[in-house]
C-alpha positions in Angstrom: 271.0 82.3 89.5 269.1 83.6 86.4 270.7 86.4 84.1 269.2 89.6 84.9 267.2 89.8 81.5 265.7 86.2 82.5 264.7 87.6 85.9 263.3 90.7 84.4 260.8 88.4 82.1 259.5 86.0 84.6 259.3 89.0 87.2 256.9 90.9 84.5 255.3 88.1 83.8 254.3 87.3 87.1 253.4 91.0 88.1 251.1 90.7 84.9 249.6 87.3 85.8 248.8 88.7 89.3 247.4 92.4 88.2 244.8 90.6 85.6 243.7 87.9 88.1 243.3 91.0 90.7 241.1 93.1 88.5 239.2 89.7 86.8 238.1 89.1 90.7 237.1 92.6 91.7 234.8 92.3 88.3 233.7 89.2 89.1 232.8 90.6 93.2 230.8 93.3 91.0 229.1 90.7 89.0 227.6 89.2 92.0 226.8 92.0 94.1 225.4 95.1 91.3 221.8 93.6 91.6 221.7 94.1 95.3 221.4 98.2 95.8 218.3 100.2 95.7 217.8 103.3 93.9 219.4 106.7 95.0 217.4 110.1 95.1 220.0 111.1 91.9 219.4 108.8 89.6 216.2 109.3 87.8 217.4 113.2 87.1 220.7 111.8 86.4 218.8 109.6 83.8 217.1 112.6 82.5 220.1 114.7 81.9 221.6 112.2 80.3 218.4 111.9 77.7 217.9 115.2 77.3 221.6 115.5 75.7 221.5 112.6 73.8 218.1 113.9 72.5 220.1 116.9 71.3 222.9 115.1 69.9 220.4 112.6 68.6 218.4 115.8 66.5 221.8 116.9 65.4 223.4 113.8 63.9 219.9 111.3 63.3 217.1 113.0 63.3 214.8 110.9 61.8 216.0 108.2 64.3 215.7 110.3 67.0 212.1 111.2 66.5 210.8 107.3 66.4 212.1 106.9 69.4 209.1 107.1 72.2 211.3 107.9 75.2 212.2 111.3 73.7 208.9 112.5 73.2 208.6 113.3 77.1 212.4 114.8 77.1 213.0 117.9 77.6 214.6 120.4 75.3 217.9 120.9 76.2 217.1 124.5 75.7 216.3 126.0 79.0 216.0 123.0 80.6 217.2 123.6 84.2 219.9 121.5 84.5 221.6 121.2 81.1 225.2 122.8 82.6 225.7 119.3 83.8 227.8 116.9 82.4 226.9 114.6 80.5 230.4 112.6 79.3 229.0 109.4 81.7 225.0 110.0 81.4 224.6 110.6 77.6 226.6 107.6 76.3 223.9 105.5 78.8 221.0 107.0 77.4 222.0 106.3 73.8 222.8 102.4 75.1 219.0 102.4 76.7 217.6 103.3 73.2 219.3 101.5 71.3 219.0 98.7 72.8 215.6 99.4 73.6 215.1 98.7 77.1 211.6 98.3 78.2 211.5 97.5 81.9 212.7 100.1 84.5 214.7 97.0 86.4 216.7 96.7 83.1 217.9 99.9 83.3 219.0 100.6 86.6 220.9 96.9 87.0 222.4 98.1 83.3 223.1 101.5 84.6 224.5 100.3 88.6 226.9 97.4 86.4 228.0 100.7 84.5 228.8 102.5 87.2 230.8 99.8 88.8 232.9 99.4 85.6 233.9 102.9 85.9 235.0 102.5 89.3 236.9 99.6 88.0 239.0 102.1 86.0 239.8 104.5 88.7 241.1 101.5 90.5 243.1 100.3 88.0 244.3 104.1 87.5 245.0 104.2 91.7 247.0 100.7 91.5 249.6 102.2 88.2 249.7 105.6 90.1 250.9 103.6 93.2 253.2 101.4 91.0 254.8 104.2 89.9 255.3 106.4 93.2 256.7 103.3 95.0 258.0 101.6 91.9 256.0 98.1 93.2 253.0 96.6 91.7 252.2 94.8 94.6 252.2 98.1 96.6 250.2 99.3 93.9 247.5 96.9 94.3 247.9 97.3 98.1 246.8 100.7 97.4 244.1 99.5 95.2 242.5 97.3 97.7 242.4 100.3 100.3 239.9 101.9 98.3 237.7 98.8 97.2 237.7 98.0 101.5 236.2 101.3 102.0 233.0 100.8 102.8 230.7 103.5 101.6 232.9 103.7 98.0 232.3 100.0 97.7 228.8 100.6 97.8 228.3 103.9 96.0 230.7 102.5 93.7 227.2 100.8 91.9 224.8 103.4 92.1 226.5 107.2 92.3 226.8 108.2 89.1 228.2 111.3 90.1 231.0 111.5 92.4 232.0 108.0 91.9 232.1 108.6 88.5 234.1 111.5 88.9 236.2 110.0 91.5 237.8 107.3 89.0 237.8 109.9 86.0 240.0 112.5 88.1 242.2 109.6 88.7 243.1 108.6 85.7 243.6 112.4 85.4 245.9 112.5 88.0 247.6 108.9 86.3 248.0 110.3 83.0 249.5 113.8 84.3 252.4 111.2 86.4 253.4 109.4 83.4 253.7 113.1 81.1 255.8 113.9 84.6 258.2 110.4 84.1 258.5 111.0 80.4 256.6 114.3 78.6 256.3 113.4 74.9 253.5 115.2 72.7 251.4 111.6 72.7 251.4 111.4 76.7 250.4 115.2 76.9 247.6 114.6 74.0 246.3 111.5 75.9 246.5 113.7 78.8 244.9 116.2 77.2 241.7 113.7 76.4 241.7 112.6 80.5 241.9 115.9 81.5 238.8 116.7 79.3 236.8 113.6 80.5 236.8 115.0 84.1 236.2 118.2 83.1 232.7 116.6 80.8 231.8 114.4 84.5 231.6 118.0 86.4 233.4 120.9 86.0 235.3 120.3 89.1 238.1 118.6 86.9 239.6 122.3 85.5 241.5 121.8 88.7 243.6 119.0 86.8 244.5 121.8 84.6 246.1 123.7 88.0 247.5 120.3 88.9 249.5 120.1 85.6 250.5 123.7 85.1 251.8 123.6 89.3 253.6 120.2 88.4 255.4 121.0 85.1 256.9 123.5 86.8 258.1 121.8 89.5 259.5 119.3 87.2 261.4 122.1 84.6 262.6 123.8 88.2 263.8 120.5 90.1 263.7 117.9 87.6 267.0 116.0 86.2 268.0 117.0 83.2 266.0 120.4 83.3 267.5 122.1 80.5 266.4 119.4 77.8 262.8 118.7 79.6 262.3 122.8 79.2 262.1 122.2 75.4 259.7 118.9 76.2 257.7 120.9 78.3 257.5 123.7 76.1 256.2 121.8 73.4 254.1 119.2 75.1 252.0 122.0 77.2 250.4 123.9 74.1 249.6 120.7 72.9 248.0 119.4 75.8 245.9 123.3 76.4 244.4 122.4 72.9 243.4 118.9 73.3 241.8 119.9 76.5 239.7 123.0 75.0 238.7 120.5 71.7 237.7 117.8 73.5 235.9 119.5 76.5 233.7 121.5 73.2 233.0 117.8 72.4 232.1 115.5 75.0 230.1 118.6 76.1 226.9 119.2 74.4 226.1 121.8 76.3 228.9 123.9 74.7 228.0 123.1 70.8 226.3 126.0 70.4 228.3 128.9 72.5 231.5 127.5 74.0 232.9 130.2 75.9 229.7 131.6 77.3 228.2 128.6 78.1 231.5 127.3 79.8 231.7 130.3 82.0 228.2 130.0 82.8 228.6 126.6 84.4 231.9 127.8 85.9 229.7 130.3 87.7 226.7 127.9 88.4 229.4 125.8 90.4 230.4 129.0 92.3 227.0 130.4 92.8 225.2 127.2 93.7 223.1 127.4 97.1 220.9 124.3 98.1 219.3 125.9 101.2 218.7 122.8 103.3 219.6 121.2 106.2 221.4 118.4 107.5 221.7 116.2 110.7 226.3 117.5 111.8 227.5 116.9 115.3 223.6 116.4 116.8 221.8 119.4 115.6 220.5 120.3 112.3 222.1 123.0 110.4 221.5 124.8 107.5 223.6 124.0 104.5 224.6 127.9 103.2 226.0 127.5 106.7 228.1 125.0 107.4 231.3 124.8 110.1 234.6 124.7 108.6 235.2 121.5 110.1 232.1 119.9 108.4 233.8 117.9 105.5 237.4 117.1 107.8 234.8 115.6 110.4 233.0 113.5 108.0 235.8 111.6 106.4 237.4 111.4 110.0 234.5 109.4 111.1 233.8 107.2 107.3 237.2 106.0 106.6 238.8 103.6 108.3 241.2 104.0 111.4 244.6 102.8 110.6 243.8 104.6 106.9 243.6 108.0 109.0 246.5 107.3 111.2 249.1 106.6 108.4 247.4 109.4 106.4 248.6 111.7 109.2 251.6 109.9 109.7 252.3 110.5 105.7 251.4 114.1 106.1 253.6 114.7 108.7 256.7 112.7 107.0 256.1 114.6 104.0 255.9 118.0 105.6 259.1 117.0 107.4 260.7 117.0 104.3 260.2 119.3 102.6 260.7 122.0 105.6 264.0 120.7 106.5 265.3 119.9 102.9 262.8 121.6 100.4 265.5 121.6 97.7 266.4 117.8 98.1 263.1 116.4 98.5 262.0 118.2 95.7 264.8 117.2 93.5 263.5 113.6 93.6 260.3 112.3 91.4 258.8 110.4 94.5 259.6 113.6 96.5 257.8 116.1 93.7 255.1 113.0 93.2 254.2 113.2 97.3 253.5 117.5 97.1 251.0 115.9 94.1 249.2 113.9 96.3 248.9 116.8 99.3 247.9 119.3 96.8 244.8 116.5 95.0 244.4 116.1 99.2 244.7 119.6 100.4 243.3 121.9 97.9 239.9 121.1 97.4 239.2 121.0 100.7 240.6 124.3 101.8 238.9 125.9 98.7 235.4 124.4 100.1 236.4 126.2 103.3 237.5 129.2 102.4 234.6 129.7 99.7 231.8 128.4 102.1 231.0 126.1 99.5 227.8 124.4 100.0 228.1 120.6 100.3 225.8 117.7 101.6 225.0 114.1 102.2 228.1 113.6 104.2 231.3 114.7 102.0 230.3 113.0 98.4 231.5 116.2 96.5 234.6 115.9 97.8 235.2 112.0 96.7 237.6 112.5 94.0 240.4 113.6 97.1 240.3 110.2 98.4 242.3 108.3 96.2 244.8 111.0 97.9 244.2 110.1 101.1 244.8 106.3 100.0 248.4 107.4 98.5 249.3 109.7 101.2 248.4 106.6 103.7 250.3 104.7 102.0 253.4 106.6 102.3 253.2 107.2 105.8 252.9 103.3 106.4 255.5 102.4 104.2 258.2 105.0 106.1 257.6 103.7 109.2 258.0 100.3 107.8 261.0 101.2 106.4 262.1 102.8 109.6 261.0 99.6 111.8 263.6 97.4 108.9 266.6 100.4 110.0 265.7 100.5 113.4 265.9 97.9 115.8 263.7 99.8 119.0 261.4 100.7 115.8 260.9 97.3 114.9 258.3 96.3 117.3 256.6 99.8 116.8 256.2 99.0 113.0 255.3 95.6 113.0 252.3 96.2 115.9 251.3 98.9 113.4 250.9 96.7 110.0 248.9 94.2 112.7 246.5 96.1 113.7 245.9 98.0 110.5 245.6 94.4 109.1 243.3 93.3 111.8 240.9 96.5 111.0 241.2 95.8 107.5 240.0 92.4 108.0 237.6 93.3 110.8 236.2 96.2 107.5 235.5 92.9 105.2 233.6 91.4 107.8 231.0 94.2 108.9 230.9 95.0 104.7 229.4 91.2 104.5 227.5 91.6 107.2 225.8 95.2 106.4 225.5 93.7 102.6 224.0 96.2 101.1 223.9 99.1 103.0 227.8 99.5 103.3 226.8 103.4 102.5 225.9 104.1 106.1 229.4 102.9 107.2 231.1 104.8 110.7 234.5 104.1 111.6 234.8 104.0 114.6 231.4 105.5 116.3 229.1 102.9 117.9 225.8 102.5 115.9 223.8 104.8 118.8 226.4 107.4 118.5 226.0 107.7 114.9 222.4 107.7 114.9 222.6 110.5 117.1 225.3 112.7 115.7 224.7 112.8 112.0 222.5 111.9 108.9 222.0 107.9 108.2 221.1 106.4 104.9 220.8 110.1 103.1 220.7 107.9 99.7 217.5 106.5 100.5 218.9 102.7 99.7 217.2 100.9 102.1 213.6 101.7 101.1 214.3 98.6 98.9 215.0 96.3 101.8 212.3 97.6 103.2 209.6 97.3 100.3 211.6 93.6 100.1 210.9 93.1 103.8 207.1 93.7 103.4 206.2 91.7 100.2 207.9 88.3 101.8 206.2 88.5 104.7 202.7 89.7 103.3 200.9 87.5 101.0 198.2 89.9 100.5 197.7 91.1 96.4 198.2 94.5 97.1 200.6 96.0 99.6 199.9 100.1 100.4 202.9 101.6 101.3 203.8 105.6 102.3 206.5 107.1 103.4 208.5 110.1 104.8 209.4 110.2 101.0 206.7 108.6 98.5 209.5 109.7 95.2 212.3 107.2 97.1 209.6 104.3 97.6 208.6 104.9 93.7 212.7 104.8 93.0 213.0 101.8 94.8 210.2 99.9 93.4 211.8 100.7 90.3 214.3 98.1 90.5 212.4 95.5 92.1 211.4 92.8 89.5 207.9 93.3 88.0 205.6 91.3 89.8 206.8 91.8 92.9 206.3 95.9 92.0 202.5 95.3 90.8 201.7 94.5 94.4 202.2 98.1 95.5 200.2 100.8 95.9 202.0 103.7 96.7 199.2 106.4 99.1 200.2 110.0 99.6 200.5 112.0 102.9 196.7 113.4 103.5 195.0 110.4 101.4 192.4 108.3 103.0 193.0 105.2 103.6 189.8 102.5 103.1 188.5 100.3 106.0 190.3 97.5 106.3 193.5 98.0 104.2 196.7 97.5 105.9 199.2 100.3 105.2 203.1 100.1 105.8 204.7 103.0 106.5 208.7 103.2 106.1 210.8 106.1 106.8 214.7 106.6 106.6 217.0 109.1 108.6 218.5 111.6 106.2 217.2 115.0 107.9 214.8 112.8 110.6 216.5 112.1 113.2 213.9 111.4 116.0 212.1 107.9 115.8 208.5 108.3 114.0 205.6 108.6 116.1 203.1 106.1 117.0 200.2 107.5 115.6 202.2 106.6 112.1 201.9 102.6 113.2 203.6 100.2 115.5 207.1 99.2 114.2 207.5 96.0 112.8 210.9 96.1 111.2 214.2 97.6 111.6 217.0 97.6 109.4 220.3 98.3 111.4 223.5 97.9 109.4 226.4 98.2 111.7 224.0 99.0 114.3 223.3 102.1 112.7 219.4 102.6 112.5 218.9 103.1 109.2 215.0 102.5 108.1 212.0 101.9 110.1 208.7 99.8 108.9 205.9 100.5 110.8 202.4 99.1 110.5 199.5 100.7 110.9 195.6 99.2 110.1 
């Protein structure tokens, strides 16, 4: 029997212990696994964006330095350069680490840029775990929640190479993490380093000004249900205006874009995001349909059928339990900080989603724009497993009920680590529950273009021939993917365009992926020779022709 303040030490000192040897292993899983993924369409532009700011910046602050440098000869001006209403707070600081220290060999890059990404990632874990911590005051339920979103397949592996809603994803998070603890305890610091989180999400993609809604929605909760409201008022009141300006500051500069006309420029992205129209298609439900019209049901389907079982069930069993409460007691549940913590975690869920809807906002490639909701999901899951294992320790006919549940859910989880190994590393084409024929019949397949590097991979081990002509249903994802393959493996290939004549006796390979092809290819493109077929999901073909 230890004296409470004894027990307290050892207790932190053991959470602490665990936490640091959780997060040292999840870096050390990235460590051996960020040289393994191919290059995505995005990343070349996302490379370019990225110089084309720090070119500005770089005229702005070192000129002189900026114009020895050779890469930013072929950059574009940032003025009228399509794309420069993107942000840049994750892009630009890469591009300035690739110059300076100078990095001559495409494979550097991308393995510098995927171990970046991954990092980042890192953070919006470790802002998932303390957000958890917090909600059900236990760090090991905390890092429970954390290792729900590392065993989600198609995170895990766009958590090295999407520099966009990944990216996003953890910044939001630590959003959302920064806005609970000015909840627990508002102070001028905590809504200033608020302030500076808020901003960050806001200079990944402009998506984040719905942090600012968050906050706004939430203090008022807080000075209308909150303990001790009368005192928090003043807190509030002071720590708000404080937060507004720290948010408009450092928007203005992590955002180059803005340097020159803040306002106008700001409202002209705002209105970009609203107005944008890709006019494509994509592979839903079987048929091809165009993206400016999509079902409502597009974006509820695709995360039904990409995230894992038992997370769906106890996201709807969390739902439900928190829409229980606060219909039958609104003013109780929401006189509690868990209770006003779990409309939080609907609303991150909820509203996104239903503005996509109700906007017939365009999306694509599965539901990637809407990323940043799933750490939602993850805490909403959570809470719904956690009541009816609370329920099943209260109630004896429940205990059977709750204990089948956590076994299962453990089983699938376990079952999830398995086909990740397995599918190693194309977890991006991950289905839940759909069998791998289903899936390649219902929707788009590896829309990221990863595999062409397995592919290319496939055909230089088992050709020994100098030079290795390759085509494909997209020659700029082969030319990605060679990218990152190490040099002299890369000097083998010749890359031939659609139309080109090929010369007598060259072999040609011909590898196509399934984003918006759904059928197989057709003989007269060559006799397949290689499938790749993670989770049984047919994901790129290598055919051979003479």
């Amino acid at each position: 029997m230890l004296p409470i303040p004894l027990r307290t030490f050892f207790a932190a000192r053991q959470r602490s212990f665990y936490v640091r040897l959780y997060f040292g292993l999840l870096l050390l899983v990235g460590l051996f696994c960020y040289k393994d993924y191919g290059v995505s369409w995005d990343e070349p532009v996302d490379r370019t964006n990225g110089m084309v700011s720090a070119k500005y910046v770089g005229g702005l602050v070192a000129p002189e330095w900026t114009s020895n440098q050779a890469a930013f000869t072929d950059t574009p001006d940032i003025h009228g350069y399509r794309e420069n209403d993107h942000g840049v707070l994750f892009e630009m600081p890469l591009a300035f680490v690739d110059q300076l220290i100078d990095i001559r060999d495409s494979r550097t890059y991308y393995l510098l840029r995927h171990f970046a990404v991954f990092l980042v990632f890192v953070v919006g874990v470790w802002a998932l775990y303390n957000i958890g911590r917090v909600r059900f005051n236990s760090w090991r339920l905390g890092l429970l929640l954390s290792t729900l979103l590392v065993l989600s397949p198609r995170f895990f592996a766009e958590a090295f190479y999407n520099g966009k809603d990944i990216v996003f994803l953890a910044f939001f998070t630590m959003g959302v993490y920064t806005l609970v603890r000015l909840l627990q305890r508002p102070s001028l610091a905590r809504a200033a380093v608020h302030g500076v989180a808020t901003a960050a999400a806001i200079d990944v993609r402009i998506l984040g000004v719905l942090l600012i809604a968050l906050t706004v929605g939430m203090v008022g909760l807080e000075v209308l249900f909150g303990a001790d409201a009368r005192a928090r008022r003043w807190q509030f009141a002071r720590a708000l205006p404080v937060f507004g300006v720290v948010v408009v500051v450092a928007v203005i500069i992590g955002w180059p874009y803005l340097w020159e006309a803040p306002i106008d420029n700001f409202l002209t992205s705002l209105e970009n995001m609203k107005r944008f129209r890709w006019n494509g298609e994509v592979i839903y439900l079987g048929e091809r349909v165009s993206t400016l019209a999509l079902p409502w049901h597009y974006a509820p389907v695709w995360i039904a059928v990409t995230t894992p079982v038992a997370y769906i069930g106890a996201f709807l069993l969390g739902s439900l339990a928190t829409a229980f409460a606060v219909l039958r007691h609104p003013i109780a549940a929401l006189r509690t900080f868990e209770g006003r913590l779990n409309v939080l975690f609907i609303g991150w869920f909820a509203l996104p989603i239903v503005m996509v809807i109700a906007l017939h906002s365009v999306i694509y490639d599965g539901w990637r724009h809407l990323y940043f909701v799933y750490p939602a999901l993850l805490l909403v899951a959570l809470r719904g497993a956690w009541a009816l294992w609370q329920q099943g320790q209260r109630l004896r006919w429940m205990r059977p009920v709750a204990v089948g549940a956590a076994g299962l859910a453990g089983l699938e989880m376990v079952y999830t680590v398995g086909r990740m190994v397995q599918a190693h590393p194309q977890e991006q084409v991950y289905f839940s529950f759909l069998p791998g024929e289903e899936a390649d019949r219902l929707f788009e397949r590896d829309y990221w273009g990863l595999s062409y590097r397995q592919g290319l991979e496939w055909v230089a081990q088992h050709d020994p021939a100098p030079q290795l002509n390759v085509m494909g249903q997209n020659g700029g994802l082969i030319e990605n993917n060679l990218a990152i393959m190490k040099p002299e493996v890369r000097a083998r290939f010749r890359v031939w365009q659609p139309g080109q004549e090929q010369e007598a006796g060259k072999q040609l390979y011909f590898l196509g992926a399934y984003r918006t092809h759904p059928e197989a290819y057709p003989p007269s493109l060559g006799g397949e020779i290689y499938t790749l077929k993670p989770y049984g999901v047919t994901a790129l073909s290598v055919l051979h022709a003479w």
